[in-house]
C-alpha positions, 0 to 999 in steps of 0.5 A: 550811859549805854542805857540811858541812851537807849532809854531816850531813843526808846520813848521817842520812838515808841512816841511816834518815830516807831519803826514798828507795828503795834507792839505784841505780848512780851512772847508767843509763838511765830506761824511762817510760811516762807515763799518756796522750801530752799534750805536758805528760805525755810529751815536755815531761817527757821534755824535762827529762830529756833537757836534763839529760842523761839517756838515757830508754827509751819506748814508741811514742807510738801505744801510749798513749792520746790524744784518740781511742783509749783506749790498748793496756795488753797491748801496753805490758805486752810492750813493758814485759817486752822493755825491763825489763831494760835499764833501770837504772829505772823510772817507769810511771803504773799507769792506761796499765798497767791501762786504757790511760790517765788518761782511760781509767782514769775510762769503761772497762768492763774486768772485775775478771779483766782487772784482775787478770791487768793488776795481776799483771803488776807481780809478775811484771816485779820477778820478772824484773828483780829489780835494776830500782828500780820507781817507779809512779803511780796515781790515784784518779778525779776528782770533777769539780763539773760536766759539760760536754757534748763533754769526752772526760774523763768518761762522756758522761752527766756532761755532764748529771748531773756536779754532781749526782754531785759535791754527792751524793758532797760529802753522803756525805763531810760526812755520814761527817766532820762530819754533816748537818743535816736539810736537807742530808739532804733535799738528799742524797736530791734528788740522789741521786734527780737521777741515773739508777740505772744512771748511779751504779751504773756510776759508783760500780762503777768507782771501786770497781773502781779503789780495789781495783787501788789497794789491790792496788798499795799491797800491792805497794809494802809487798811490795817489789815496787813501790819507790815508789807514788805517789797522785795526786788529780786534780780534787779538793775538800775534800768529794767522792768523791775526797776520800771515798776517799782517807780510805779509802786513808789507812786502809788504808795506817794499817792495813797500816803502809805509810811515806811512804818506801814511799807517798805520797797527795796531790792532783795527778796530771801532775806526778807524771812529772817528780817520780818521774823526779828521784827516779830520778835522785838515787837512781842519783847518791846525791844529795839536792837541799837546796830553799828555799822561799818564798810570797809575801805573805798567806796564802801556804802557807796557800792552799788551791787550786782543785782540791785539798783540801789547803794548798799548803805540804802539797803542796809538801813531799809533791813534794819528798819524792817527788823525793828532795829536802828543805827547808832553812830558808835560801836560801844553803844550798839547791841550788833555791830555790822562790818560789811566787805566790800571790794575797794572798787565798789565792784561785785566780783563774780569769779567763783561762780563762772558758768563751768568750763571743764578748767581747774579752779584755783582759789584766791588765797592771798590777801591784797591791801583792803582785806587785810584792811578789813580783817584786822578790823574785825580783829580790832573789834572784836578784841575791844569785845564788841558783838560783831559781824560780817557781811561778805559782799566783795563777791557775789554767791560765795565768800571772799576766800582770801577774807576768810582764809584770813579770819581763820588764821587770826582766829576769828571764825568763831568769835563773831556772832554772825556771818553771811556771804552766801548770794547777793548784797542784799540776800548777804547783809540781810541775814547777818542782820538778822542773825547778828541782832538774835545772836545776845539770845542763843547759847554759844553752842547754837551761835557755832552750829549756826556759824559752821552751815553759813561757812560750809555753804557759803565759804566751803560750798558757793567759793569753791565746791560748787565751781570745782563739781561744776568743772568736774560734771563738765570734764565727766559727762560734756554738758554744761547743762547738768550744772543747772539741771543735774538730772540723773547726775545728782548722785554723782555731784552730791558724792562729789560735793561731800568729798570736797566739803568733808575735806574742806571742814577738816582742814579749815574748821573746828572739829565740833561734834556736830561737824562729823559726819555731816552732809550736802545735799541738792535739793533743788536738783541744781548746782546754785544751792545746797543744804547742809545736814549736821548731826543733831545735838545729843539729848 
Protein backbone atom coordinates (compact mmCIF):
# COMPACT_ATOMS: atom_id res chain seq x y z
CA UNK A 1 0.00 0.00 0.00
CA UNK A 2 3.11 2.29 1.28
CA UNK A 3 4.11 2.10 -2.32
CA UNK A 4 1.26 2.56 -4.33
CA UNK A 5 0.85 5.71 -2.22
CA UNK A 6 3.90 6.84 -3.25
CA UNK A 7 3.26 5.91 -6.80
CA UNK A 8 0.20 8.01 -7.08
CA UNK A 9 2.12 11.15 -5.33
CA UNK A 10 4.83 10.53 -7.66
CA UNK A 11 2.94 10.87 -11.14
CA UNK A 12 1.13 13.79 -9.91
CA UNK A 13 4.10 15.53 -8.91
CA UNK A 14 6.45 14.63 -11.65
CA UNK A 15 2.86 16.11 -13.82
CA UNK A 16 2.95 19.39 -12.56
CA UNK A 17 3.04 19.88 -8.50
CA UNK A 18 6.85 19.19 -8.90
CA UNK A 19 8.42 20.58 -6.09
CA UNK A 20 11.72 20.27 -8.17
CA UNK A 21 13.95 21.18 -11.11
CA UNK A 22 14.15 19.21 -14.08
CA UNK A 23 15.33 16.08 -13.00
CA UNK A 24 19.14 14.91 -13.49
CA UNK A 25 21.07 11.54 -14.54
CA UNK A 26 20.22 8.83 -11.75
CA UNK A 27 24.12 9.79 -10.53
CA UNK A 28 27.01 12.04 -10.85
CA UNK A 29 28.96 14.18 -8.97
CA UNK A 30 27.93 17.56 -6.76
CA UNK A 31 30.37 20.57 -7.21
CA UNK A 32 29.67 23.02 -3.73
CA UNK A 33 30.79 25.88 -2.66
CA UNK A 34 29.34 26.90 0.79
CA UNK A 35 29.12 30.45 1.76
CA UNK A 36 32.42 30.65 4.44
CA UNK A 37 34.38 27.52 5.71
CA UNK A 38 32.82 27.14 9.45
CA UNK A 39 32.76 23.52 10.30
CA UNK A 40 28.95 23.53 10.12
CA UNK A 41 29.06 25.27 6.49
CA UNK A 42 31.44 23.10 4.89
CA UNK A 43 33.02 20.00 6.00
CA UNK A 44 29.88 18.85 8.39
CA UNK A 45 27.75 19.15 5.28
CA UNK A 46 29.82 17.99 3.07
CA UNK A 47 30.21 14.99 5.69
CA UNK A 48 26.70 13.87 5.00
CA UNK A 49 26.95 13.57 1.76
CA UNK A 50 29.81 11.95 1.69
CA UNK A 51 28.65 9.06 4.33
CA UNK A 52 25.95 8.86 1.99
CA UNK A 53 28.08 7.97 -0.71
CA UNK A 54 28.15 10.76 -2.89
CA UNK A 55 31.39 12.18 -4.60
CA UNK A 56 31.48 15.97 -4.04
CA UNK A 57 33.80 18.73 -6.20
CA UNK A 58 35.00 21.63 -3.83
CA UNK A 59 37.17 24.25 -3.80
CA UNK A 60 40.37 24.78 -1.95
CA UNK A 61 39.34 25.55 1.45
CA UNK A 62 42.04 28.89 1.37
CA UNK A 63 39.70 30.16 -1.41
CA UNK A 64 36.41 30.96 0.90
CA UNK A 65 36.35 33.43 3.69
CA UNK A 66 37.21 32.60 7.57
CA UNK A 67 37.76 34.24 10.56
CA UNK A 68 40.65 36.52 8.86
CA UNK A 69 40.08 37.12 5.44
CA UNK A 70 37.06 38.13 3.41
CA UNK A 71 37.16 35.61 0.76
CA UNK A 72 38.78 35.25 -3.04
CA UNK A 73 35.17 35.47 -5.30
CA UNK A 74 37.42 36.14 -8.79
CA UNK A 75 39.57 32.97 -7.75
CA UNK A 76 36.15 30.84 -7.00
CA UNK A 77 34.75 32.17 -10.38
CA UNK A 78 37.87 30.34 -12.26
CA UNK A 79 37.95 27.58 -10.24
CA UNK A 80 34.18 27.41 -10.77
CA UNK A 81 34.44 27.86 -14.76
CA UNK A 82 37.69 24.76 -14.54
CA UNK A 83 35.30 22.53 -12.59
CA UNK A 84 31.67 23.26 -14.07
CA UNK A 85 31.63 21.06 -16.63
CA UNK A 86 32.51 17.96 -14.78
CA UNK A 87 30.03 18.06 -12.66
CA UNK A 88 26.34 16.69 -12.84
CA UNK A 89 25.23 19.51 -10.37
CA UNK A 90 25.52 22.44 -8.44
CA UNK A 91 24.74 24.06 -5.01
CA UNK A 92 26.94 27.47 -4.88
CA UNK A 93 25.73 30.10 -2.08
CA UNK A 94 25.63 33.51 -4.58
CA UNK A 95 27.29 35.54 -1.10
CA UNK A 96 31.20 33.78 -1.79
CA UNK A 97 30.52 34.55 -5.47
CA UNK A 98 29.93 38.13 -5.19
CA UNK A 99 31.53 39.22 -2.00
CA UNK A 100 33.87 36.59 -0.71
CA UNK A 101 31.25 35.04 2.03
CA UNK A 102 28.20 35.36 4.28
CA UNK A 103 30.21 37.68 6.84
CA UNK A 104 31.83 39.51 3.87
CA UNK A 105 28.45 39.94 2.18
CA UNK A 106 27.18 42.40 5.39
CA UNK A 107 30.88 45.23 5.74
CA UNK A 108 32.21 44.99 1.88
CA UNK A 109 32.83 48.01 -0.11
CA UNK A 110 32.53 46.61 -3.36
CA UNK A 111 31.17 48.84 -6.49
CA UNK A 112 27.75 48.08 -8.17
CA UNK A 113 30.30 47.27 -11.63
CA UNK A 114 32.27 44.70 -9.61
CA UNK A 115 28.87 43.34 -8.64
CA UNK A 116 27.70 43.54 -12.03
CA UNK A 117 30.67 41.62 -13.83
CA UNK A 118 30.29 39.04 -10.47
CA UNK A 119 26.59 38.45 -11.04
CA UNK A 120 27.03 38.16 -14.90
CA UNK A 121 29.38 35.37 -14.20
CA UNK A 122 25.92 33.15 -13.40
CA UNK A 123 25.14 33.80 -17.30
CA UNK A 124 27.91 33.04 -18.36
CA UNK A 125 28.49 29.52 -16.19
CA UNK A 126 24.75 28.13 -17.69
CA UNK A 127 26.24 29.29 -21.27
CA UNK A 128 29.07 27.07 -20.85
CA UNK A 129 27.34 24.17 -18.92
CA UNK A 130 24.07 24.06 -20.37
CA UNK A 131 23.51 20.19 -18.95
CA UNK A 132 24.50 21.33 -15.45
CA UNK A 133 21.31 21.56 -12.65
CA UNK A 134 22.31 25.23 -10.94
CA UNK A 135 21.03 25.43 -7.27
CA UNK A 136 22.12 28.63 -5.47
CA UNK A 137 21.53 30.40 -2.05
CA UNK A 138 21.49 33.87 -1.36
CA UNK A 139 20.87 35.96 1.79
CA UNK A 140 19.19 39.16 2.69
CA UNK A 141 21.56 40.75 5.68
CA UNK A 142 20.66 40.47 9.10
CA UNK A 143 19.16 42.75 11.38
CA UNK A 144 20.80 41.87 14.32
CA UNK A 145 19.03 43.56 17.68
CA UNK A 146 22.12 44.81 19.22
CA UNK A 147 26.06 45.05 18.50
CA UNK A 148 28.82 43.81 20.60
CA UNK A 149 32.16 44.98 20.50
CA UNK A 150 34.76 42.66 18.98
CA UNK A 151 32.17 40.47 16.82
CA UNK A 152 33.65 39.90 13.00
CA UNK A 153 30.10 39.88 11.85
CA UNK A 154 29.10 43.28 11.35
CA UNK A 155 30.89 46.89 10.81
CA UNK A 156 32.96 47.82 13.69
CA UNK A 157 30.44 50.84 14.59
CA UNK A 158 27.53 48.10 15.15
CA UNK A 159 29.12 47.42 18.43
CA UNK A 160 27.89 50.87 19.39
CA UNK A 161 24.82 51.72 17.12
CA UNK A 162 23.40 48.10 16.54
CA UNK A 163 19.99 48.40 18.41
CA UNK A 164 19.75 51.69 17.37
CA UNK A 165 19.82 50.69 13.78
CA UNK A 166 17.43 47.40 14.59
CA UNK A 167 14.35 49.50 16.52
CA UNK A 168 14.70 52.50 13.60
CA UNK A 169 14.49 49.96 11.00
CA UNK A 170 11.61 47.88 13.31
CA UNK A 171 9.82 51.56 13.20
CA UNK A 172 10.01 51.81 9.33
CA UNK A 173 8.72 48.31 9.09
CA UNK A 174 5.73 49.05 11.67
CA UNK A 175 5.05 52.17 10.20
CA UNK A 176 4.98 50.84 6.37
CA UNK A 177 2.72 47.64 7.96
CA UNK A 178 0.45 48.73 10.79
CA UNK A 179 1.59 52.51 11.42
CA UNK A 180 2.82 54.45 14.37
CA UNK A 181 1.28 56.16 17.05
CA UNK A 182 2.47 59.69 17.81
CA UNK A 183 4.89 58.13 20.26
CA UNK A 184 6.58 55.51 18.48
CA UNK A 185 6.95 58.44 15.46
CA UNK A 186 8.89 60.36 18.20
CA UNK A 187 10.96 57.17 19.28
CA UNK A 188 11.52 56.76 15.30
CA UNK A 189 13.15 60.07 14.77
CA UNK A 190 15.43 59.54 18.37
CA UNK A 191 16.87 56.72 16.79
CA UNK A 192 17.34 57.55 13.65
CA UNK A 193 19.21 60.82 14.79
CA UNK A 194 21.03 58.00 17.46
CA UNK A 195 23.15 57.22 14.40
CA UNK A 196 25.74 58.61 12.58
CA UNK A 197 24.67 60.01 9.15
CA UNK A 198 27.44 58.42 7.34
CA UNK A 199 27.23 54.96 9.50
CA UNK A 200 23.27 54.64 8.15
CA UNK A 201 23.83 55.93 4.62
CA UNK A 202 26.80 53.03 4.25
CA UNK A 203 24.67 50.58 6.06
CA UNK A 204 21.50 51.30 4.11
CA UNK A 205 23.79 51.87 0.61
CA UNK A 206 24.86 48.14 1.14
CA UNK A 207 21.70 46.58 1.61
CA UNK A 208 20.50 48.34 -1.38
CA UNK A 209 23.34 47.14 -2.92
CA UNK A 210 22.80 43.41 -2.03
CA UNK A 211 18.80 43.56 -2.55
CA UNK A 212 19.82 44.59 -6.37
CA UNK A 213 22.26 41.42 -6.75
CA UNK A 214 19.23 39.48 -5.14
CA UNK A 215 16.76 40.93 -7.63
CA UNK A 216 19.39 40.34 -10.58
CA UNK A 217 19.50 36.71 -9.33
CA UNK A 218 15.54 36.19 -9.02
CA UNK A 219 15.60 37.24 -12.89
CA UNK A 220 18.09 34.58 -13.20
CA UNK A 221 16.07 31.77 -11.70
CA UNK A 222 12.88 33.18 -13.90
CA UNK A 223 15.27 32.99 -17.20
CA UNK A 224 16.44 29.58 -16.43
CA UNK A 225 19.69 30.36 -15.83
CA UNK A 226 19.43 29.49 -12.18
CA UNK A 227 17.45 26.06 -11.53
CA UNK A 228 16.77 26.99 -8.16
CA UNK A 229 17.25 30.12 -6.11
CA UNK A 230 17.07 30.06 -2.47
CA UNK A 231 16.52 33.13 0.09
CA UNK A 232 17.59 32.96 3.46
CA UNK A 233 17.15 35.31 6.39
CA UNK A 234 19.43 34.98 8.80
CA UNK A 235 19.06 37.05 12.28
CA UNK A 236 15.74 37.80 11.53
CA UNK A 237 12.51 39.37 13.46
CA UNK A 238 8.97 40.10 13.00
CA UNK A 239 9.78 43.81 12.50
CA UNK A 240 13.10 44.71 11.13
CA UNK A 241 14.98 45.76 8.19
CA UNK A 242 15.29 42.05 7.34
CA UNK A 243 12.02 41.51 7.44
CA UNK A 244 11.19 45.07 5.37
CA UNK A 245 12.84 43.79 2.68
CA UNK A 246 11.72 40.76 2.32
CA UNK A 247 8.15 42.11 1.82
CA UNK A 248 9.94 43.93 -0.94
CA UNK A 249 11.37 40.62 -2.59
CA UNK A 250 7.95 38.68 -2.04
CA UNK A 251 6.66 41.74 -4.33
CA UNK A 252 8.94 41.42 -6.84
CA UNK A 253 9.07 37.67 -6.97
CA UNK A 254 4.45 38.35 -7.07
CA UNK A 255 5.32 40.91 -9.85
CA UNK A 256 7.56 38.92 -12.00
CA UNK A 257 5.46 35.49 -11.41
CA UNK A 258 8.30 33.85 -10.17
CA UNK A 259 6.86 30.02 -8.37
CA UNK A 260 7.99 28.37 -5.54
CA UNK A 261 9.13 25.71 -7.67
CA UNK A 262 11.65 28.24 -9.30
CA UNK A 263 12.16 30.51 -5.62
CA UNK A 264 11.64 30.29 -2.18
CA UNK A 265 12.29 33.01 0.54
CA UNK A 266 12.11 32.07 4.05
CA UNK A 267 14.38 32.51 7.42
CA UNK A 268 17.60 30.80 8.08
CA UNK A 269 20.60 30.62 6.07
CA UNK A 270 23.30 27.71 7.02
CA UNK A 271 21.16 25.01 6.66
CA UNK A 272 20.57 25.82 3.25
CA UNK A 273 23.84 23.72 2.17
CA UNK A 274 22.86 20.50 3.18
CA UNK A 275 18.96 21.24 2.15
CA UNK A 276 19.88 22.17 -1.54
CA UNK A 277 22.53 19.28 -1.56
CA UNK A 278 19.55 16.67 -0.85
CA UNK A 279 17.72 18.19 -3.28
CA UNK A 280 20.34 17.39 -5.89
CA UNK A 281 20.40 14.32 -4.91
CA UNK A 282 16.76 13.15 -5.34
CA UNK A 283 16.89 15.19 -8.55
CA UNK A 284 19.76 13.08 -10.07
CA UNK A 285 17.82 9.64 -8.31
CA UNK A 286 14.23 10.71 -9.49
CA UNK A 287 13.28 10.37 -5.97
CA UNK A 288 10.96 12.07 -3.36
CA UNK A 289 11.39 11.44 0.05
CA UNK A 290 7.61 10.84 1.87
CA UNK A 291 8.54 13.05 5.49
CA UNK A 292 6.46 12.74 8.82
CA UNK A 293 6.46 15.41 11.03
CA UNK A 294 5.60 15.81 14.61
CA UNK A 295 6.02 18.74 17.59
CA UNK A 296 5.86 18.32 20.70
CA UNK A 297 2.95 19.39 23.15
CA UNK A 298 1.78 23.27 23.59
CA UNK A 299 2.16 25.17 21.06
CA UNK A 300 4.12 23.37 18.78
CA UNK A 301 4.27 24.55 15.18
CA UNK A 302 2.80 27.28 16.26
CA UNK A 303 6.10 28.69 18.01
CA UNK A 304 7.52 31.41 16.54
CA UNK A 305 11.28 31.23 17.16
CA UNK A 306 13.88 33.23 18.28
CA UNK A 307 15.48 34.74 15.31
CA UNK A 308 12.72 34.19 12.70
CA UNK A 309 9.64 35.72 11.86
CA UNK A 310 7.68 33.16 10.91
CA UNK A 311 5.91 29.78 12.58
CA UNK A 312 8.38 27.07 12.59
CA UNK A 313 5.41 24.42 10.92
CA UNK A 314 5.93 27.41 7.86
CA UNK A 315 9.93 26.94 7.88
CA UNK A 316 9.74 23.43 8.35
CA UNK A 317 7.58 22.92 5.07
CA UNK A 318 9.38 25.49 3.02
CA UNK A 319 13.04 22.98 3.72
CA UNK A 320 11.31 20.33 2.91
CA UNK A 321 10.21 21.44 -0.44
CA UNK A 322 13.74 22.81 -0.91
CA UNK A 323 14.95 19.34 -0.31
CA UNK A 324 12.64 17.81 -2.84
CA UNK A 325 10.62 15.83 -0.11
CA UNK A 326 6.79 16.24 1.04
CA UNK A 327 4.76 15.79 3.93
CA UNK A 328 2.54 13.00 4.44
CA UNK A 329 -0.02 12.62 7.20
CA UNK A 330 1.16 9.39 9.01
CA UNK A 331 4.24 8.14 10.17
CA UNK A 332 3.96 4.43 8.37
CA UNK A 333 3.90 5.86 5.20
CA UNK A 334 7.10 8.39 5.75
CA UNK A 335 10.79 7.42 4.76
CA UNK A 336 12.11 10.17 7.58
CA UNK A 337 10.00 10.86 10.24
CA UNK A 338 10.71 14.29 12.13
CA UNK A 339 10.03 15.06 15.76
CA UNK A 340 10.50 18.61 16.59
CA UNK A 341 10.88 19.99 20.41
CA UNK A 342 9.55 22.67 21.34
CA UNK A 343 9.26 24.41 24.79
CA UNK A 344 5.28 23.97 25.77
CA UNK A 345 5.23 27.89 25.81
CA UNK A 346 6.13 28.45 22.34
CA UNK A 347 9.36 30.44 23.80
CA UNK A 348 13.03 30.09 22.71
CA UNK A 349 15.18 29.61 25.86
CA UNK A 350 18.47 30.95 25.60
CA UNK A 351 19.95 30.12 29.25
CA UNK A 352 22.95 27.88 27.94
CA UNK A 353 24.71 30.60 25.96
CA UNK A 354 24.39 33.96 28.46
CA UNK A 355 27.22 36.14 27.78
CA UNK A 356 29.83 34.84 30.39
CA UNK A 357 29.93 36.26 33.83
CA UNK A 358 32.57 34.62 35.64
CA UNK A 359 29.64 32.36 37.68
CA UNK A 360 29.12 28.40 37.59
CA UNK A 361 26.90 26.80 35.07
CA UNK A 362 24.64 24.26 36.58
CA UNK A 363 22.89 22.31 33.77
CA UNK A 364 19.41 21.61 33.79
CA UNK A 365 18.95 17.81 34.13
CA UNK A 366 15.57 17.27 35.11
CA UNK A 367 12.90 16.46 33.02
CA UNK A 368 9.66 18.80 33.53
CA UNK A 369 6.24 17.28 31.91
CA UNK A 370 6.81 18.16 28.08
CA UNK A 371 9.82 16.55 27.92
CA UNK A 372 9.16 13.84 29.01
CA UNK A 373 6.40 13.88 26.99
CA UNK A 374 8.45 14.47 24.03
CA UNK A 375 10.94 11.59 24.95
CA UNK A 376 8.71 8.96 25.18
CA UNK A 377 7.51 9.77 21.75
CA UNK A 378 10.61 9.32 20.37
CA UNK A 379 10.55 6.00 22.16
CA UNK A 380 7.21 5.21 21.04
CA UNK A 381 8.38 5.52 17.76
CA UNK A 382 11.13 4.28 17.57
CA UNK A 383 10.22 0.96 19.10
CA UNK A 384 7.20 1.05 16.23
CA UNK A 385 10.42 0.94 14.04
CA UNK A 386 9.79 4.12 12.25
CA UNK A 387 13.35 6.27 10.82
CA UNK A 388 13.23 8.98 13.14
CA UNK A 389 14.57 11.99 14.14
CA UNK A 390 14.69 15.21 16.19
CA UNK A 391 15.15 18.76 15.92
CA UNK A 392 16.23 20.25 19.60
CA UNK A 393 14.47 23.61 19.39
CA UNK A 394 13.50 24.27 22.92
CA UNK A 395 16.53 26.27 23.27
CA UNK A 396 18.24 28.11 21.09
CA UNK A 397 22.51 27.45 20.02
CA UNK A 398 22.70 24.21 22.07
CA UNK A 399 20.29 20.86 23.23
CA UNK A 400 17.73 20.69 25.47
CA UNK A 401 20.17 18.91 28.19
CA UNK A 402 17.42 17.57 30.31
CA UNK A 403 16.02 15.87 26.67
CA UNK A 404 19.06 14.31 26.00
CA UNK A 405 20.03 13.17 29.40
CA UNK A 406 16.54 11.41 28.86
CA UNK A 407 17.19 10.04 25.35
CA UNK A 408 20.41 8.58 26.78
CA UNK A 409 19.17 6.95 29.59
CA UNK A 410 16.38 5.21 27.43
CA UNK A 411 18.75 4.40 24.94
CA UNK A 412 18.15 6.24 22.27
CA UNK A 413 20.79 8.22 21.36
CA UNK A 414 21.79 6.13 18.58
CA UNK A 415 18.58 4.64 17.56
CA UNK A 416 17.70 7.78 15.73
CA UNK A 417 18.88 8.40 12.13
CA UNK A 418 19.51 11.96 12.86
CA UNK A 419 19.64 14.98 15.27
CA UNK A 420 20.03 18.41 15.38
CA UNK A 421 20.06 21.17 17.80
CA UNK A 422 23.15 22.84 17.34
CA UNK A 423 21.92 26.95 16.65
CA UNK A 424 18.43 28.49 15.50
CA UNK A 425 15.10 26.74 14.79
CA UNK A 426 15.71 27.03 11.71
CA UNK A 427 19.60 26.24 11.32
CA UNK A 428 18.37 22.95 13.64
CA UNK A 429 15.05 21.59 11.75
CA UNK A 430 16.88 22.11 8.42
CA UNK A 431 19.84 19.92 9.07
CA UNK A 432 18.03 17.06 10.68
CA UNK A 433 15.96 17.08 7.38
CA UNK A 434 18.70 16.77 5.45
CA UNK A 435 20.60 14.42 7.31
CA UNK A 436 17.26 12.31 8.34
CA UNK A 437 16.06 12.34 4.45
CA UNK A 438 19.96 10.79 3.72
CA UNK A 439 20.03 8.79 6.29
CA UNK A 440 18.23 5.10 4.23
CA UNK A 441 21.58 5.49 2.05
CA UNK A 442 24.56 5.46 4.67
CA UNK A 443 25.92 2.38 6.71
CA UNK A 444 25.36 2.41 10.33
CA UNK A 445 28.82 2.99 11.25
CA UNK A 446 28.44 6.60 9.03
CA UNK A 447 24.91 7.30 10.55
CA UNK A 448 26.89 7.05 14.24
CA UNK A 449 30.04 9.03 13.17
CA UNK A 450 27.70 11.47 12.10
CA UNK A 451 25.37 11.17 15.16
CA UNK A 452 28.37 11.30 17.81
CA UNK A 453 29.80 15.26 16.13
CA UNK A 454 26.19 16.73 16.34
CA UNK A 455 26.11 15.33 20.11
CA UNK A 456 29.45 16.39 20.93
CA UNK A 457 28.82 19.83 19.62
CA UNK A 458 25.59 20.43 20.09
CA UNK A 459 24.83 18.91 23.19
CA UNK A 460 28.61 18.31 25.02
CA UNK A 461 29.76 21.59 23.25
CA UNK A 462 26.75 24.70 22.69
CA UNK A 463 24.61 23.15 26.06
CA UNK A 464 27.46 23.08 28.43
CA UNK A 465 31.35 23.69 27.38
CA UNK A 466 31.09 26.83 25.50
CA UNK A 467 29.41 28.69 28.63
CA UNK A 468 31.68 26.64 31.22
CA UNK A 469 35.12 27.97 28.96
CA UNK A 470 33.07 31.15 28.54
CA UNK A 471 32.73 31.63 32.81
CA UNK A 472 36.44 29.98 33.06
CA UNK A 473 38.12 32.89 30.16
CA UNK A 474 36.18 35.26 32.52
CA UNK A 475 37.34 34.05 35.95
CA UNK A 476 41.00 33.51 34.40
CA UNK A 477 41.81 36.67 32.64
CA UNK A 478 38.66 39.45 33.55
CA UNK A 479 37.47 40.30 30.14
CA UNK A 480 34.32 39.05 28.68
CA UNK A 481 35.63 39.93 25.12
CA UNK A 482 37.98 37.01 24.57
CA UNK A 483 34.56 34.86 24.48
CA UNK A 484 33.93 36.55 20.99
CA UNK A 485 37.51 37.12 20.34
CA UNK A 486 39.81 34.65 21.93
CA UNK A 487 42.87 36.23 20.71
CA UNK A 488 45.84 34.86 22.36
CA UNK A 489 43.50 32.90 24.63
CA UNK A 490 42.69 30.41 21.96
CA UNK A 491 45.33 27.78 23.44
CA UNK A 492 43.96 28.27 26.76
CA UNK A 493 40.26 27.49 25.61
CA UNK A 494 40.62 24.69 23.12
CA UNK A 495 42.82 23.01 26.21
CA UNK A 496 39.79 23.92 28.36
CA UNK A 497 37.50 22.89 25.85
CA UNK A 498 39.13 18.99 25.14
CA UNK A 499 39.18 18.58 28.95
CA UNK A 500 35.39 19.36 29.39
CA UNK A 501 34.44 17.31 26.24
CA UNK A 502 36.77 14.53 26.49
CA UNK A 503 35.18 14.03 30.12
CA UNK A 504 31.55 14.60 28.72
CA UNK A 505 32.18 11.88 25.75
CA UNK A 506 33.31 9.04 28.56
CA UNK A 507 30.64 9.63 30.70
CA UNK A 508 27.56 10.06 28.29
CA UNK A 509 28.42 8.43 24.87
CA UNK A 510 29.34 5.10 23.52
CA UNK A 511 32.86 4.19 23.41
CA UNK A 512 33.01 3.99 19.65
CA UNK A 513 36.62 3.70 17.91
CA UNK A 514 36.36 6.84 16.20
CA UNK A 515 35.46 8.83 19.75
CA UNK A 516 39.33 8.12 21.03
CA UNK A 517 41.29 10.64 21.14
CA UNK A 518 39.21 12.94 19.17
CA UNK A 519 39.56 16.83 19.29
CA UNK A 520 37.97 20.59 19.54
CA UNK A 521 38.86 23.12 17.75
CA UNK A 522 38.21 26.87 17.39
CA UNK A 523 38.63 27.71 14.22
CA UNK A 524 36.74 30.77 13.94
CA UNK A 525 38.80 32.06 16.87
CA UNK A 526 35.68 32.44 18.82
CA UNK A 527 33.89 30.69 21.45
CA UNK A 528 30.23 30.75 19.15
CA UNK A 529 31.44 27.58 17.31
CA UNK A 530 33.50 24.65 17.27
CA UNK A 531 35.06 21.87 15.01
CA UNK A 532 35.26 18.30 16.00
CA UNK A 533 38.10 16.23 14.72
CA UNK A 534 37.22 12.04 14.96
CA UNK A 535 39.91 9.76 14.06
CA UNK A 536 39.62 8.48 10.61
CA UNK A 537 37.83 5.14 10.16
CA UNK A 538 40.73 2.53 9.76
CA UNK A 539 41.27 1.40 5.79
Amino acid sequence: MKQRWKQIFLGVILWGLALSVNVGEAAGKILFIPHDDRPISYHQTVDVLRQAGYEMVLPPQELLSNATNMGHPDELWQWLRENAPAADSAVIASDSMLYGGLIPSRKHEIPEEKLAERLAGFAQLRQANPQLHLYVFDSLMRTPAGGQEGDIEEPAYYARYGADFFHYSRLLDKQETEGLSKQEKKMLMERKDAIPAEYLQDWMARRNKNLAATKKLMDYARDGIIDYLILGRDDNAPLCQTHRENREILAYAAENKLPRTKFQSMPGIDEFNVLLLNRAVNDMNYEIPFVYVAYNEGKGGDTVPAFSDEKIMASVDAALAIAGGIKVPHPARADFVLLVNTDKRGKTINTHNRFPDGGDFQPKLTPDKSTKHFAELVEAYVAKGYPVGVADIKYSNGADNALLEQLRQKGLLFKLRAYSGWNTATNSTGFAIGTGMLAPKMTEAGKNRLLAVRYLDDWAYQANVRTEVGNELVKRFGNPSYYIKLQDKLSFAEQQNNERMQAFAAKNLPNFDFLQGFKVKNPWLRMFECDIVLAEPAK
